[in-house]
DSSP file (Angstrom, degrees, kcal/mol; ACC not computed):
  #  RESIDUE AA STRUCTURE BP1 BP2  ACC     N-H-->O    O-->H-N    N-H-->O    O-->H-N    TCO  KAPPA ALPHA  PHI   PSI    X-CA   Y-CA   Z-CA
    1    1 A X     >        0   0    0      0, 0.0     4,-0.6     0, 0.0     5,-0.1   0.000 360.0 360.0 360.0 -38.4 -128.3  -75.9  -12.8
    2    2 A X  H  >  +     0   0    0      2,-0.2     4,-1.3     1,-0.2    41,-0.0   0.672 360.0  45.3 -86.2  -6.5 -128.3  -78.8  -11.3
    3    3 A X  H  4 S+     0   0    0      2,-0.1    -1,-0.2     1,-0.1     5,-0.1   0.802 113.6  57.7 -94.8 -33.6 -124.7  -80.3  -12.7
    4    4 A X  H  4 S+     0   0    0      1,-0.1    -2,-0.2     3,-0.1     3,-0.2   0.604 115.6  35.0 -52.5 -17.2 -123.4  -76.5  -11.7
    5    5 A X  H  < S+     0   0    0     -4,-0.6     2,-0.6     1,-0.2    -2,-0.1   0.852 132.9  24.7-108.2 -53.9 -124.7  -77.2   -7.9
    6    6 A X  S  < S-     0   0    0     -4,-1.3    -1,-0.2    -5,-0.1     3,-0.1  -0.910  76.9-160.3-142.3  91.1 -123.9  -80.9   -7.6
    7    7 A X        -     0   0    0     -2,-0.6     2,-0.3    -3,-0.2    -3,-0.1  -0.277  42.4 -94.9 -70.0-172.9 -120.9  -82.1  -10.0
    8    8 A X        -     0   0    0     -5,-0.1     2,-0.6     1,-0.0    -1,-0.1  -0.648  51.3 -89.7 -91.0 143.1 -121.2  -85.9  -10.4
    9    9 A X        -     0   0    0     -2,-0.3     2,-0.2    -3,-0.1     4,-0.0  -0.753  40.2-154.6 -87.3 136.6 -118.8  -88.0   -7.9
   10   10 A X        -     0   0    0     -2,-0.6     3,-0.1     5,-0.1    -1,-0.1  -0.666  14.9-157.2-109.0 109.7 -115.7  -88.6   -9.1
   11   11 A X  S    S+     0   0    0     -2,-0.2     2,-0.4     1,-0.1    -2,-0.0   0.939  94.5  49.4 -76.4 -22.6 -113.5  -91.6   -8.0
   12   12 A X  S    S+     0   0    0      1,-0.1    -1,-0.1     3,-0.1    -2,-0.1  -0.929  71.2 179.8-101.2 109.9 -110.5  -90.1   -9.0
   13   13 A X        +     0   0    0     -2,-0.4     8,-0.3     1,-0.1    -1,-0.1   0.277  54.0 100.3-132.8   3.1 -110.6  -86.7   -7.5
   14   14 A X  S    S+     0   0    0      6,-0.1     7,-0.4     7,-0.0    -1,-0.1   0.913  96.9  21.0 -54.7 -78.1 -107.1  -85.3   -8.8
   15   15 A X        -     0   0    0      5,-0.1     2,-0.3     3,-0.0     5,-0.2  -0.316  67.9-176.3 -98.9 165.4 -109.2  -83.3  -11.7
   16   16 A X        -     0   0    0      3,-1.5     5,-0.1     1,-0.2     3,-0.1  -0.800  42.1 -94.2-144.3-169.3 -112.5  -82.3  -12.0
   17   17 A X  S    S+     0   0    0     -2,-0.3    -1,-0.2     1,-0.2     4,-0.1   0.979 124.9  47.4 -71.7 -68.6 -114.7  -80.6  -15.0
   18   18 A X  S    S-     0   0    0      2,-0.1     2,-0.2    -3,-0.1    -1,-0.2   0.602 124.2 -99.2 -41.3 -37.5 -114.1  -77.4  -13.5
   19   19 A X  S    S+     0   0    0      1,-0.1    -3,-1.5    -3,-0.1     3,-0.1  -0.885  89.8  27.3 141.7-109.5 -110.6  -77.7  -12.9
   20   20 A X  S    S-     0   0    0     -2,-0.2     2,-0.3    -5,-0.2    -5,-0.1  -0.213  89.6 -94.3 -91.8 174.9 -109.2  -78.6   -9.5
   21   21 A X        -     0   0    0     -7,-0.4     2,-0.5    -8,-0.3    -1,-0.1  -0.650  29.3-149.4 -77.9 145.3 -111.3  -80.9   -6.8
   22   22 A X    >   -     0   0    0     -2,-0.3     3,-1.1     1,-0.1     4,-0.1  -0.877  16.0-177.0-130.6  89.6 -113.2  -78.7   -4.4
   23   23 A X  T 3  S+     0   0    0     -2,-0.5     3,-0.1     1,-0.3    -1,-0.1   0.324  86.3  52.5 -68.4   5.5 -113.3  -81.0   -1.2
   24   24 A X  T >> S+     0   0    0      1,-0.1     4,-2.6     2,-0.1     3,-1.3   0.415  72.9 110.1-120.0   6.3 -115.7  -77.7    0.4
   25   25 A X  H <> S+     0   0    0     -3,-1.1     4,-2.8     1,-0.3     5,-0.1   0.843  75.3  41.6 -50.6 -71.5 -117.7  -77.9   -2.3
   26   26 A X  H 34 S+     0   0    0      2,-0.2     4,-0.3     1,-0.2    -1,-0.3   0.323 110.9  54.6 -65.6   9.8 -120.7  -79.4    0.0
   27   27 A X  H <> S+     0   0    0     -3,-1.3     4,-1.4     2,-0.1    -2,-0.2   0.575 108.0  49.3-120.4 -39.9 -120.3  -77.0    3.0
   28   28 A X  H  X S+     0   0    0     -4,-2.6     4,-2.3     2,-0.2     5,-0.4   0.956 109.8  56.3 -76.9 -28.8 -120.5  -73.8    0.5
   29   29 A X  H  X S+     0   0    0     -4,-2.8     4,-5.2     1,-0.3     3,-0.5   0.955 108.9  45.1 -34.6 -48.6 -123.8  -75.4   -1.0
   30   30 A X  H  4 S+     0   0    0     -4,-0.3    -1,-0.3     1,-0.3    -2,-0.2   0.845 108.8  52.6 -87.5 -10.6 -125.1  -75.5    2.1
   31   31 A X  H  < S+     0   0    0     -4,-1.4    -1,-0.3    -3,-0.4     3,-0.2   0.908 116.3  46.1 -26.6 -61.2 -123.9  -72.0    2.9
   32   32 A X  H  < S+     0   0    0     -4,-2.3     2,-0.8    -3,-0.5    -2,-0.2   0.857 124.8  22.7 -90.7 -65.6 -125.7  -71.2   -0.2
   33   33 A X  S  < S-     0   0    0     -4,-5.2    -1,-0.3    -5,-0.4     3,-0.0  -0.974  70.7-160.3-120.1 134.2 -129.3  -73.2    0.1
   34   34 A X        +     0   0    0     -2,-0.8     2,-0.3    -3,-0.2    -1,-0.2   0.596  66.6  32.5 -77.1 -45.2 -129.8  -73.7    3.9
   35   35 A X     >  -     0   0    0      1,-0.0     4,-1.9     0, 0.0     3,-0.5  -0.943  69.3-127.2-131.6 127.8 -132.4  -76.6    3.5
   36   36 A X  H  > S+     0   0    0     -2,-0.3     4,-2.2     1,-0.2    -1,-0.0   0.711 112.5  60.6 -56.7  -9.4 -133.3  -79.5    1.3
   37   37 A X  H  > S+     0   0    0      2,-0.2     4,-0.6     1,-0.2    -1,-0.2   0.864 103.4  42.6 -58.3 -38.9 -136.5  -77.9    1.3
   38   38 A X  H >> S+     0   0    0     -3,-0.5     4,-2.1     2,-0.2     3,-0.8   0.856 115.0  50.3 -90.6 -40.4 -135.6  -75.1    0.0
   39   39 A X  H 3X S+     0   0    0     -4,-1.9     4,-2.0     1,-0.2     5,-0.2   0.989 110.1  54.4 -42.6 -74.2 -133.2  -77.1   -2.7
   40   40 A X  H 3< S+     0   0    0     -4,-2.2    -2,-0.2     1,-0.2    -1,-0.2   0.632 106.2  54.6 -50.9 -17.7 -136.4  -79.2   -3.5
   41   41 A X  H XX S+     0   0    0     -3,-0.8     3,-3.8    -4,-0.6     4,-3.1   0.944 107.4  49.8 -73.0 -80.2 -138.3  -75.8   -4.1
   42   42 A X  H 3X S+     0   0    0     -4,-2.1     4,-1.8     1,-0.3    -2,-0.2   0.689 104.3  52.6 -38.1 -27.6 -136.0  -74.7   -6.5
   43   43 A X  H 3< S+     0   0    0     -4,-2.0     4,-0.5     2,-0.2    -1,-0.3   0.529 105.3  54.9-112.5  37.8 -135.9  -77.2   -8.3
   44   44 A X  H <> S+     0   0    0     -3,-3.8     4,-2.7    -5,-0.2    -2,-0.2   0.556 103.3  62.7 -78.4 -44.0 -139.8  -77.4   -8.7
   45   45 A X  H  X S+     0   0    0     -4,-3.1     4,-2.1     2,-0.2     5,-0.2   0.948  99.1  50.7 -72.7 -46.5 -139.4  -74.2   -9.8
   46   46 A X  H  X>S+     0   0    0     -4,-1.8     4,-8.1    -5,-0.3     5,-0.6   0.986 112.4  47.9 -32.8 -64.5 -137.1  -75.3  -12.9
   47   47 A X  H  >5S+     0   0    0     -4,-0.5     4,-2.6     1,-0.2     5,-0.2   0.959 106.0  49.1 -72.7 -44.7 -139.3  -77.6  -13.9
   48   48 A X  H  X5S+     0   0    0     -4,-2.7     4,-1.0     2,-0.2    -1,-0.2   0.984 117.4  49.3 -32.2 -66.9 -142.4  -75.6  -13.8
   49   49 A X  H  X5S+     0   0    0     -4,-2.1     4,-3.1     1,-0.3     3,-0.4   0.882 113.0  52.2 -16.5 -66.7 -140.1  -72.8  -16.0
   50   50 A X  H  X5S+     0   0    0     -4,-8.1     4,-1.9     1,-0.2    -1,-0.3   0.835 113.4  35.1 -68.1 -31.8 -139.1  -75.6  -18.2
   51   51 A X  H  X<S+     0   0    0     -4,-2.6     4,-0.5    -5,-0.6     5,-0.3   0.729 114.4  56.1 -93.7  12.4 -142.2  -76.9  -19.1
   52   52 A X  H  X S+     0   0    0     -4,-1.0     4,-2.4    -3,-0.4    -2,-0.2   0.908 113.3  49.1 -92.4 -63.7 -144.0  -73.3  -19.1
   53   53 A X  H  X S+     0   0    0     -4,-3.1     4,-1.4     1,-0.2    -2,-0.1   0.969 112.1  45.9 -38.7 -69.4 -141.0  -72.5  -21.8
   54   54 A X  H  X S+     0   0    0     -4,-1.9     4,-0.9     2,-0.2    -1,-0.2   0.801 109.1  54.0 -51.9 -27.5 -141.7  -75.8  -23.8
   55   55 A X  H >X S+     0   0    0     -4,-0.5     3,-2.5    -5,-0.2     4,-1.7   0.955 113.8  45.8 -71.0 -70.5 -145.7  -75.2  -23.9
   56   56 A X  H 3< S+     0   0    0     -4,-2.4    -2,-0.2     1,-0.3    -1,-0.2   0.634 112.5  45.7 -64.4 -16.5 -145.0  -72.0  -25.3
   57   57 A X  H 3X S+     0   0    0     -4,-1.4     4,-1.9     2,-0.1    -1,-0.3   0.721 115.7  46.2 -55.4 -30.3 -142.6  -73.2  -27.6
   58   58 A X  H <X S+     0   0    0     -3,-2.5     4,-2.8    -4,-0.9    -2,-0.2   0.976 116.2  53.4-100.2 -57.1 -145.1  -76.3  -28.8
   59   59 A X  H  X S+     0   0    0     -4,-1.7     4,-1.7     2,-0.3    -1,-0.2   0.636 108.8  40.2 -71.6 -24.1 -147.8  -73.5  -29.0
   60   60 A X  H  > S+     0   0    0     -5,-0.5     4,-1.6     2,-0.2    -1,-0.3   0.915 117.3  55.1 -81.2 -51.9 -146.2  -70.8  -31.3
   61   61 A X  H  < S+     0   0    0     -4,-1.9     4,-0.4     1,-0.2    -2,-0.3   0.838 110.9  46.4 -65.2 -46.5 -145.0  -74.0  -33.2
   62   62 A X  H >X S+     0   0    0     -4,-2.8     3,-1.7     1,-0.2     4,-1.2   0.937 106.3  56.9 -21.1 -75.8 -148.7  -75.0  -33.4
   63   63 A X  H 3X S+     0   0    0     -4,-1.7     4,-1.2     1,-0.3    -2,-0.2   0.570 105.5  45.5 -53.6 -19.6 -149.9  -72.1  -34.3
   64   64 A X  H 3< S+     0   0    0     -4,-1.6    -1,-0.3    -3,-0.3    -2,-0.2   0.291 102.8  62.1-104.9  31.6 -148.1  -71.5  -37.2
   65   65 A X  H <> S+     0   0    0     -3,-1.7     4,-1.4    -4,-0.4    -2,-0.2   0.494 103.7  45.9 -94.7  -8.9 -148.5  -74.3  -38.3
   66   66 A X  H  X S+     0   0    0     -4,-1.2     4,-1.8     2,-0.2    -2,-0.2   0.712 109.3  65.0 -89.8 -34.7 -152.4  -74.1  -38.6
   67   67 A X  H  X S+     0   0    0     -4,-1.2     4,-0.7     2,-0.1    -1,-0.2   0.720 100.8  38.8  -2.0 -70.0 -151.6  -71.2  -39.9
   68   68 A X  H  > S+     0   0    0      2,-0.2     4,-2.7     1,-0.1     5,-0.2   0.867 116.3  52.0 -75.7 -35.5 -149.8  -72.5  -43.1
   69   69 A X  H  X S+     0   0    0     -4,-1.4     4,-3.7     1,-0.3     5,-0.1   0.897 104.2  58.8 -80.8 -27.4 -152.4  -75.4  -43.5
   70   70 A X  H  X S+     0   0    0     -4,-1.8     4,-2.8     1,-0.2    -1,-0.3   0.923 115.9  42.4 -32.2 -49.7 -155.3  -72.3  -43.3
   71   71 A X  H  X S+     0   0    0     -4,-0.7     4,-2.6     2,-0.2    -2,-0.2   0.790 111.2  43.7 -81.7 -24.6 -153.3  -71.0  -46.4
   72   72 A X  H  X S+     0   0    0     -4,-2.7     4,-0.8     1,-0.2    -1,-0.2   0.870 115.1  51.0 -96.9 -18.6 -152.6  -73.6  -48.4
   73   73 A X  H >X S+     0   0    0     -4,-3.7     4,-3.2    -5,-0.2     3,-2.4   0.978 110.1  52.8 -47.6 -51.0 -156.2  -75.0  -48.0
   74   74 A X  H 3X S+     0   0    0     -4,-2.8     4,-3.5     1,-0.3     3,-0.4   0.967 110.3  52.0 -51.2 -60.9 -157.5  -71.2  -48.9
   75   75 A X  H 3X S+     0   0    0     -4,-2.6     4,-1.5     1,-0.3    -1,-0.3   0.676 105.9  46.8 -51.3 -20.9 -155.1  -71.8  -52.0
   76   76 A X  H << S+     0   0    0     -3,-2.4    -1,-0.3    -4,-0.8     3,-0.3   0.895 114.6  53.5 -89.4 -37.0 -156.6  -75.5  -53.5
   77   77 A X  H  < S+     0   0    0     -4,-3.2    -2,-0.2    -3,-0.4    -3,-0.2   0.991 121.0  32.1 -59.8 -43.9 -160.1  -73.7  -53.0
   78   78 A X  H  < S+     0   0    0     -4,-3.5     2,-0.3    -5,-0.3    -1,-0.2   0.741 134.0   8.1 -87.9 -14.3 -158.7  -70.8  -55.1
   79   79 A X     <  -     0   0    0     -4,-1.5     4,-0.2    -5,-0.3    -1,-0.2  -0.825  53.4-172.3-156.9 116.2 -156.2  -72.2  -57.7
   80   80 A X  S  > S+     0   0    0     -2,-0.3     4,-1.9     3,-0.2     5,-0.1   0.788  88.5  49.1 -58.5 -44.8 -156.0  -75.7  -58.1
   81   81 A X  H  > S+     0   0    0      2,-0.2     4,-2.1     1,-0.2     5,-0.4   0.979 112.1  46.8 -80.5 -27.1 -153.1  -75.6  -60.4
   82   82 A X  H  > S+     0   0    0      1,-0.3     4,-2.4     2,-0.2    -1,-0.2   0.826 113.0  53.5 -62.8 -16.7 -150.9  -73.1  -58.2
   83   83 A X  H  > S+     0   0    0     -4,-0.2     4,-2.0    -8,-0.2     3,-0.3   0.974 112.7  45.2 -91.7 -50.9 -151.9  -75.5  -55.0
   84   84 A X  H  X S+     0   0    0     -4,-1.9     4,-1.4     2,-0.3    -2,-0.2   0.924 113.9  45.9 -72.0 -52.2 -150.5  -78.6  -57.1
   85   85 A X  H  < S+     0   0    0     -4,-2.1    -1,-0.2     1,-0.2     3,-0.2   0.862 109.7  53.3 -52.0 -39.0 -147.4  -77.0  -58.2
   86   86 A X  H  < S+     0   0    0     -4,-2.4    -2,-0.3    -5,-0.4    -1,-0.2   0.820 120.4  41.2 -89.2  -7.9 -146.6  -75.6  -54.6
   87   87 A X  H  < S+     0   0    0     -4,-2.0     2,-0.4    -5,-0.2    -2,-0.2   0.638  87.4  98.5 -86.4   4.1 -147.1  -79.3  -53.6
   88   88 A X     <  -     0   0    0     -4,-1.4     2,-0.6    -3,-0.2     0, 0.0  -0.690  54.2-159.3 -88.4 153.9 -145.6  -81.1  -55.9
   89   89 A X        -     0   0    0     -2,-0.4     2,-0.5     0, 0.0     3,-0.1  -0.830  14.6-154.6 -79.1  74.9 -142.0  -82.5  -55.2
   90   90 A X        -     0   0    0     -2,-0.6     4,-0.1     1,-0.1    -2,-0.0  -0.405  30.8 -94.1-105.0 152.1 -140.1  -83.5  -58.2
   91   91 A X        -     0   0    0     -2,-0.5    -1,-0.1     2,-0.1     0, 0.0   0.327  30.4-152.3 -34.7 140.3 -137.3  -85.9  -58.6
   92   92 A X  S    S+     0   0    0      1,-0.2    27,-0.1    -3,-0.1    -1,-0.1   0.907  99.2  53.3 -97.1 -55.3 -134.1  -83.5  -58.1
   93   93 A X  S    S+     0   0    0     25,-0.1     2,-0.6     2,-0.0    -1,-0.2   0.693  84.5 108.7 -45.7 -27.7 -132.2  -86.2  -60.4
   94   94 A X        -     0   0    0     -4,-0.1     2,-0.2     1,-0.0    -4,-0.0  -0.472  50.2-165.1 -77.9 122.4 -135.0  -86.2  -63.6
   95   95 A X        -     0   0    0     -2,-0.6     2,-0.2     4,-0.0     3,-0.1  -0.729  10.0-132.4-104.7 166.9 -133.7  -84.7  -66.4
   96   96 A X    >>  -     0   0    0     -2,-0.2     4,-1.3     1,-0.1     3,-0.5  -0.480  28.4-105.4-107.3-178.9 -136.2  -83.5  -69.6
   97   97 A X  H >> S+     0   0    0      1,-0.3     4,-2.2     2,-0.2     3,-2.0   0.998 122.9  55.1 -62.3 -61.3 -135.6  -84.2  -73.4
   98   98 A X  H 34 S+     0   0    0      1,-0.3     4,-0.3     2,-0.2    -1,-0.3   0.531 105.3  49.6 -51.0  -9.9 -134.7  -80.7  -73.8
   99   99 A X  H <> S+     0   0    0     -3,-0.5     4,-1.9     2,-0.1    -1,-0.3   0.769 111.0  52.9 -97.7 -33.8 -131.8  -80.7  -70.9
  100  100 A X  H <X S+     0   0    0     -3,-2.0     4,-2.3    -4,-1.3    -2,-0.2   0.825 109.2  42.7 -53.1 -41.6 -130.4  -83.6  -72.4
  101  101 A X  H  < S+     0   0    0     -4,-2.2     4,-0.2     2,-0.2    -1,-0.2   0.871 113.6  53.6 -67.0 -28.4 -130.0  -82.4  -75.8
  102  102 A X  H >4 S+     0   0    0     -5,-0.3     3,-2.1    -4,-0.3    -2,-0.2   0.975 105.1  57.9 -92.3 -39.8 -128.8  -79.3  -74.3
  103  103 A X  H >< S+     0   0    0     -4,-1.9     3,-3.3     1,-0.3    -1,-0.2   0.835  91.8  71.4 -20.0 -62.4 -125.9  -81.7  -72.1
  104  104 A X  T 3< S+     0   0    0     -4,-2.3    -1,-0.3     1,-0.3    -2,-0.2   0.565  86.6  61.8 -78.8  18.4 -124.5  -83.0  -75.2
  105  105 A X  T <  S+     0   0    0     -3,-2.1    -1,-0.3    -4,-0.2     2,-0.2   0.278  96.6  70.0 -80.7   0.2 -122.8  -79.6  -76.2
  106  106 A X    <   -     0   0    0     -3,-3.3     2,-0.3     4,-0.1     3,-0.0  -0.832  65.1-168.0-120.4 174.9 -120.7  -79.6  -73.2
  107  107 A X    >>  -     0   0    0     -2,-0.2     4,-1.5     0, 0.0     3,-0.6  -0.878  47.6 -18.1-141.3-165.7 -117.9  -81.7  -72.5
  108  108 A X  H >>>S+     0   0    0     -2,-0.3     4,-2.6     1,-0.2     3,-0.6   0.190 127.5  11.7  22.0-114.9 -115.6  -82.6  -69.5
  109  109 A X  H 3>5S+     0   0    0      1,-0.2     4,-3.8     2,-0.2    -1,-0.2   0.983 134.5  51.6 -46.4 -50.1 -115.7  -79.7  -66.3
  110  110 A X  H <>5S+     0   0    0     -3,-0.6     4,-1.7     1,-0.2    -1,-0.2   0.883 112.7  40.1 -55.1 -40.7 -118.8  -78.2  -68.0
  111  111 A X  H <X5S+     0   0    0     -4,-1.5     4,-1.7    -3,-0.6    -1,-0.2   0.868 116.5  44.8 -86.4 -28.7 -120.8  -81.2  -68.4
  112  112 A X  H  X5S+     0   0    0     -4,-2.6     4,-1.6    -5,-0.3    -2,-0.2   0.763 110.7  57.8 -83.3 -16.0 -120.2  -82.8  -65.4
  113  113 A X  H  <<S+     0   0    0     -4,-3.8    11,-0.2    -5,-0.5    -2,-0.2   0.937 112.0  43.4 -52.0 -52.0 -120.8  -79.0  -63.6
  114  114 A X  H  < S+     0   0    0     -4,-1.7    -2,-0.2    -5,-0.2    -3,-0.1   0.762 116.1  54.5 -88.9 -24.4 -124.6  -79.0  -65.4
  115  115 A X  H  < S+     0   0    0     -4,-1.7    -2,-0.2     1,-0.2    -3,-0.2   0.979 110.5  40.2 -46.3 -77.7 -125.1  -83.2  -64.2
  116  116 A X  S  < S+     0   0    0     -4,-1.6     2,-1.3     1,-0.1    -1,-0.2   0.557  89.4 109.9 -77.8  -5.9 -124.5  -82.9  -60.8
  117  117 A X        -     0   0    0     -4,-0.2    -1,-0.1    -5,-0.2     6,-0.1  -0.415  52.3-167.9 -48.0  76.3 -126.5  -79.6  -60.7
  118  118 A X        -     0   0    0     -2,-1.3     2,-0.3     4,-0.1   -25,-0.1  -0.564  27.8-113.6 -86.7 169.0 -130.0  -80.6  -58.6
  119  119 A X  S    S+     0   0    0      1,-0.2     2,-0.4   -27,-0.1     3,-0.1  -0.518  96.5  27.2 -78.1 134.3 -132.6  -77.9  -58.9
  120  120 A X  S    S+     0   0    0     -2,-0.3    -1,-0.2     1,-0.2     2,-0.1   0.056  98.7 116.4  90.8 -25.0 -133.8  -75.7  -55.8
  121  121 A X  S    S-     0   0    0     -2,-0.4    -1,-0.2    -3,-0.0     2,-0.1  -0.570  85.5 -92.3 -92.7 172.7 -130.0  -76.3  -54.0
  122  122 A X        -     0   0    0      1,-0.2    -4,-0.1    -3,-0.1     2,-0.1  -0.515  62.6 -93.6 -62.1 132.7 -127.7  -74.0  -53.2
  123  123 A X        -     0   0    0     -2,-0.1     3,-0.2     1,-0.1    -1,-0.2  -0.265  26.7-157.3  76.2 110.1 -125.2  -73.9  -56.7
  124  124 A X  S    S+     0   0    0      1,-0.2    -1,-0.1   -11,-0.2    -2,-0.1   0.777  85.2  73.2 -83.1 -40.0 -122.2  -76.2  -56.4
  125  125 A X  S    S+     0   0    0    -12,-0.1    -1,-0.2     2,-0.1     3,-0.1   0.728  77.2  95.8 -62.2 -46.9 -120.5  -74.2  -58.9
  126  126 A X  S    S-     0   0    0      1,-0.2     0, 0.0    -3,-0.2     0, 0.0  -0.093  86.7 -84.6 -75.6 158.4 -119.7  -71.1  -56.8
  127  127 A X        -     0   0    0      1,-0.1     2,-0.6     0, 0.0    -1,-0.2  -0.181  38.5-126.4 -78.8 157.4 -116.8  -70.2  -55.1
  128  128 A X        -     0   0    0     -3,-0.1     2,-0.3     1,-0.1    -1,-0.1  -0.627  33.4-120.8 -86.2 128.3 -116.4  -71.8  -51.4
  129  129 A X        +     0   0    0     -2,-0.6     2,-0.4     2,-0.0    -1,-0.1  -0.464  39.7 179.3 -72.3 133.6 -115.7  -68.8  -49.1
  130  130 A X        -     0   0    0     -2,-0.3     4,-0.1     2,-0.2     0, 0.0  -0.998  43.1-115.1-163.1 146.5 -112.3  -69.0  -47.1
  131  131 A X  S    S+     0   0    0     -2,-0.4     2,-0.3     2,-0.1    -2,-0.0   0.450  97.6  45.9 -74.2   1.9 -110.7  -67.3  -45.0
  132  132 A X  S    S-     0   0    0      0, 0.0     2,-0.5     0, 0.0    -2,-0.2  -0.848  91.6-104.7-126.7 155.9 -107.3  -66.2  -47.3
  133  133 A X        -     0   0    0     -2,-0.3    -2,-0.1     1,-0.1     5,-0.0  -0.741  42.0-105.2 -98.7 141.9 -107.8  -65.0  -51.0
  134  134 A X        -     0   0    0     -2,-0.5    -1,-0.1     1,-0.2    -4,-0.0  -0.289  32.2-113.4 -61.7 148.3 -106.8  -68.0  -53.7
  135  135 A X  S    S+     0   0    0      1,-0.2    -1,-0.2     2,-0.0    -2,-0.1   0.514 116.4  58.1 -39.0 -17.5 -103.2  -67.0  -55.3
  136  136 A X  S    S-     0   0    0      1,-0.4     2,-0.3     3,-0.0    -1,-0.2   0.877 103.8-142.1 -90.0 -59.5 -105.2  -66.4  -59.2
  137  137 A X        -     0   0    0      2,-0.0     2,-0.6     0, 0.0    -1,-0.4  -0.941  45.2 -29.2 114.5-146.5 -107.5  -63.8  -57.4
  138  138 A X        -     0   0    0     -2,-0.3     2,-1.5    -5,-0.0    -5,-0.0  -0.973  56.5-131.7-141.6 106.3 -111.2  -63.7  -58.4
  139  139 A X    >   +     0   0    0     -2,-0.6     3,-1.6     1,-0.2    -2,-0.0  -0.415  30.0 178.9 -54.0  57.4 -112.0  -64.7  -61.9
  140  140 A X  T 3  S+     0   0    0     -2,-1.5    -1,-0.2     1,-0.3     0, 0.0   0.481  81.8  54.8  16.4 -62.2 -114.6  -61.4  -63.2
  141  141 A X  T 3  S+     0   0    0      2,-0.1    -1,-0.3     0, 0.0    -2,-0.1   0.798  78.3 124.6 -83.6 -27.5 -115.2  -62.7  -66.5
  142  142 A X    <   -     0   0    0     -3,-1.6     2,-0.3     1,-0.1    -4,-0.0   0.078  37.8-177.0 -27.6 107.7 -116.4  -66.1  -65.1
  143  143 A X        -     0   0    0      3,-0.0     2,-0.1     0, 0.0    -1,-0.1  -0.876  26.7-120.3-122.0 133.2 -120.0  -66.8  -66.6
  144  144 A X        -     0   0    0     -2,-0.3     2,-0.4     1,-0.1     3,-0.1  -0.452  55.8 -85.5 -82.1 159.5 -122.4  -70.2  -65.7
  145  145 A X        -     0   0    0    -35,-0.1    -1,-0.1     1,-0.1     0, 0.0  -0.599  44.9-102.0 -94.6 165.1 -123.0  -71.9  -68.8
  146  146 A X        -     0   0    0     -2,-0.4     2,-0.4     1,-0.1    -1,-0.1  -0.152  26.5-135.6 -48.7 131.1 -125.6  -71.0  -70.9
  147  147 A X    >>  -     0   0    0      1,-0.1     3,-2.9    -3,-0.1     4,-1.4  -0.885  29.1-114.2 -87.3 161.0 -129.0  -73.2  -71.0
  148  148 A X  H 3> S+     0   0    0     -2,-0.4     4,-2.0     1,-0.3     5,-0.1   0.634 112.9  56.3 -40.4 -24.8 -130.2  -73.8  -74.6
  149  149 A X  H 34 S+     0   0    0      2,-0.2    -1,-0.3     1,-0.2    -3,-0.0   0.557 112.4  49.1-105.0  -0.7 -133.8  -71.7  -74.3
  150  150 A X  H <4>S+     0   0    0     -3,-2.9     5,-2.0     2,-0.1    -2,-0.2   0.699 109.2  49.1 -79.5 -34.3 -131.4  -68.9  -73.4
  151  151 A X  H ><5S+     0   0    0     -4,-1.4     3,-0.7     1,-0.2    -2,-0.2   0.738 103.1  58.6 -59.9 -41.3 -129.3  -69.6  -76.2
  152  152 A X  T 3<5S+     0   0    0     -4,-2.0    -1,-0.2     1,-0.2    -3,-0.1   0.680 101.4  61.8 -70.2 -19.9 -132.3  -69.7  -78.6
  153  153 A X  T 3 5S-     0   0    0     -5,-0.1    -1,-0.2     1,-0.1    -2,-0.1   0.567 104.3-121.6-101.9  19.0 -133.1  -65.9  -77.5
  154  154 A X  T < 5       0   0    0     -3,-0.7    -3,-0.1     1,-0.0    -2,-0.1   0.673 360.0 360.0  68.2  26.3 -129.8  -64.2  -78.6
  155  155 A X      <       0   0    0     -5,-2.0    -4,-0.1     0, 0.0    -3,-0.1   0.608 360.0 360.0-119.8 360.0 -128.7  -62.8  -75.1
């Protein structure tokens, strides 16, 4: 409000933010608020607003967060392993025997597609949305590859 009321002075006064220089600029202000009292109210009144706004942001943001920690206590009293699992965090990079073995069956695009693959993100593999359709069109038959314990069940 207050960079809308009172732009910053300018040595150069050909341009301003706004567009041209408004040499009347302080004569409608005062048009507008009569008093520096009355300025100085308003902008008491901001700041009361603003921090009235921010408390009540800090305080929803509080509350659920006391919330969550309510829940996820309730959950190690009631299942240990589901409370370990929804806390554990594991290396997006560790691969297991059985992902390795299943790695050397691909080669080139396909193996370096299932490598750079980390677990839990969003899928590198899919097509990037843009605003024109590619010249091929939109490959249909296009299938991720298979992992091995999928492989083992005949589908």
């Amino acid at each position: 409000m207050r960079a809308a009321l009172y732009p910053p002075s300018r040595l150069d006064r050909s341009t301003a933010p706004t567009g041209l220089h408004r040499p009347d600029a302080p004569a409608a202000l005062e048009r507008v608020i009569t008093s520096r009292e009355a300025h100085e109210t308003i902008q008491r009144a901001w700041v009361v607003f603003s921090k009235a706004k921010r408390d009540a942001r800090e305080a929803e943001l509080k509350r659920k967060f006391d919330c969550m920690k309510r829940a996820m206590d309730d959950l190690e009293k009631t299942d240990g392993r589901l409370y370990r699992i929804a806390t554990s965090k594991p290396d997006p990079r560790a691969t297991d025997e059985e992902t390795q073995e299943m790695l050397k069956q691909y080669r080139g695009v396909e193996k370096r597609a299932m490598e750079a693959r980390i677990e839990g993100l969003f899928p590198r593999d899919l097509r990037i949305p843009t605003d024109t359709p590619s010249r091929d069109g939109w490959n249909y038959d296009w299938k991720p590859p298979l992992k091995t314990s999928e492989k083992s069940e005949g589908f």
